[in-house]
N, C-alpha and C positions, 0 to 999 in steps of 0.2 A: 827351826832347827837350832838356835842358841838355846833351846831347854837338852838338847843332848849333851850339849858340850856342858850345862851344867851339873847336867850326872855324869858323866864323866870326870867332873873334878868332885864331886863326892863320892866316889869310889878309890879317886887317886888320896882321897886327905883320911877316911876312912885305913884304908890299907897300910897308911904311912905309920898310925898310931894303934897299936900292936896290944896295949893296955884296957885300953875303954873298947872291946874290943863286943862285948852286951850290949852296951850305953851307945857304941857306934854301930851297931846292928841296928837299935831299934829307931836312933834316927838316919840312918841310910836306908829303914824300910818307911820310917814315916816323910821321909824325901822322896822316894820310888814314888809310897801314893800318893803326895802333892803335886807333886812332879805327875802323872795318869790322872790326876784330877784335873789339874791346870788344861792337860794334854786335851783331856774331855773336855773341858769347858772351849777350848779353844776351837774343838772339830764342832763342834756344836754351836757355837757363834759362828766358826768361818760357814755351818752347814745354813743358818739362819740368815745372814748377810747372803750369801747362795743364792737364798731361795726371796729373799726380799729383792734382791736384783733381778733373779729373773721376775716376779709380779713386777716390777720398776717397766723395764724391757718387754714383757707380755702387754701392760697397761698403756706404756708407750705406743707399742705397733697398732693395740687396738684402736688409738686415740688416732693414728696416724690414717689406719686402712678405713675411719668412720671420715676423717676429714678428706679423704679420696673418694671417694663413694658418693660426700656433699658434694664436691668438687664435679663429680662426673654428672652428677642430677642437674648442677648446676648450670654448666659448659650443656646441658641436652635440654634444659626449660631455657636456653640462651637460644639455643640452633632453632630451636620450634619456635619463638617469639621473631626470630629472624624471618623464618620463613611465614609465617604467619603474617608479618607486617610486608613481607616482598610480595606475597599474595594480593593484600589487600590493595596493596601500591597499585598492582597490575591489573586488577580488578577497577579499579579509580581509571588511571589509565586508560582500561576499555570504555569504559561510562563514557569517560571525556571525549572519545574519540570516537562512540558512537551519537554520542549528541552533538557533535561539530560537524559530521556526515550528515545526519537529518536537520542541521540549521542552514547547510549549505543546500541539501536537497529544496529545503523550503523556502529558503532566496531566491535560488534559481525558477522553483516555480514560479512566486509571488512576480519575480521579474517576468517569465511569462506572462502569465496575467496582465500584469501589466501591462506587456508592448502590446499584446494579443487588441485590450481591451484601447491601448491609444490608436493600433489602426483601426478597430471597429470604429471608434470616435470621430477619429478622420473622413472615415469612409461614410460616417453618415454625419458630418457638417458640410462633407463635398454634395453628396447628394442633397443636404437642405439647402445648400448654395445654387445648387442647378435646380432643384424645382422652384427655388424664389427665383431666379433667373428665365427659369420655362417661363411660372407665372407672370414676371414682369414683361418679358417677347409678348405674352399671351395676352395681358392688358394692354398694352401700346400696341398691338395690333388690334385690338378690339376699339382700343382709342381710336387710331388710325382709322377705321372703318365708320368708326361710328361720322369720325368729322366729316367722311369723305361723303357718307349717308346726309348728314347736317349742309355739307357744299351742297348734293345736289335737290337734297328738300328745298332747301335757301333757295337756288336755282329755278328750281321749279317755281315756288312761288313767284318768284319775282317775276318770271314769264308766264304765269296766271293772273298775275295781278297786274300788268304790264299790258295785259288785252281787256 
């Protein structure tokens, strides 16, 4: 707006001098279009600055709604790595705990086994104890017999041989 007020004072200094009255026509019109040129040049910078701000502001948002968008890829390749390693955790997890159930199952057998096969053991060192035992009754009674056979053979001789 101070390009108004400066046609305005070249209208008031024009008017004032009554003489150069051609000479001040032609520079009060070569003022006018200086003045409509300047006016142009100005609408046309401010329309270019306009227009360079907004591509400034259009190139911004763009830059902006692209770093949103990586943003959101990002925060969702984050959530599914999340969940993909909670998986696998829980997965591990199960393994673990179904290999701790079948090591326990297989203790508890093998302990079976075990006790199973130490009373077989027992059960047949008690019977090899009582059949060397039978058999021992069974030799010393056979001893037994035999001597008592030997007394009365002896016996006998002696009272065959005695007559």
């Amino acid at each position: 707006m101070p390009f108004s007020a400066t046609f305005k004072e070249v209208k008031v200094v024009s008017s004032k001098n009554g003489d150069d009255t051609e000479a001040s026509d032609d520079a009060l019109h070569n003022a006018q279009a200086e003045i409509r040129h300047l006016m142009a040049t100005i609408t046309a910078l401010r329309n270019e600055l306009e227009e360079k701000q907004l591509e400034k502001n259009a190139a911004i948002q763009s830059a902006v709604s692209e770093c949103h968008d990586e943003i959101r890829q990002l925060q969702t390749t984050i959530q599914m790595m999340r969940d993909e390693m909670r998986n696998i955790a829980e997965d591990k997890t199960q393994a673990i705990q179904a290999i701790a159930a079948q090591s326990r199952d297989e203790k508890q057998q093998l302990q079976n086994s075990a006790s199973s096969l130490r009373v077989a053991l027992e059960e047949r060192i008690f019977q090899h104890q009582s059949e060397l035992q039978n058999q021992a009754n069974a030799h010393n009674q056979e001893l037994s017999q035999l001597r008592d056979t030997i007394s009365s053979l002896r016996t006998l001789l002696e009272k065959s041989n005695a007559r």
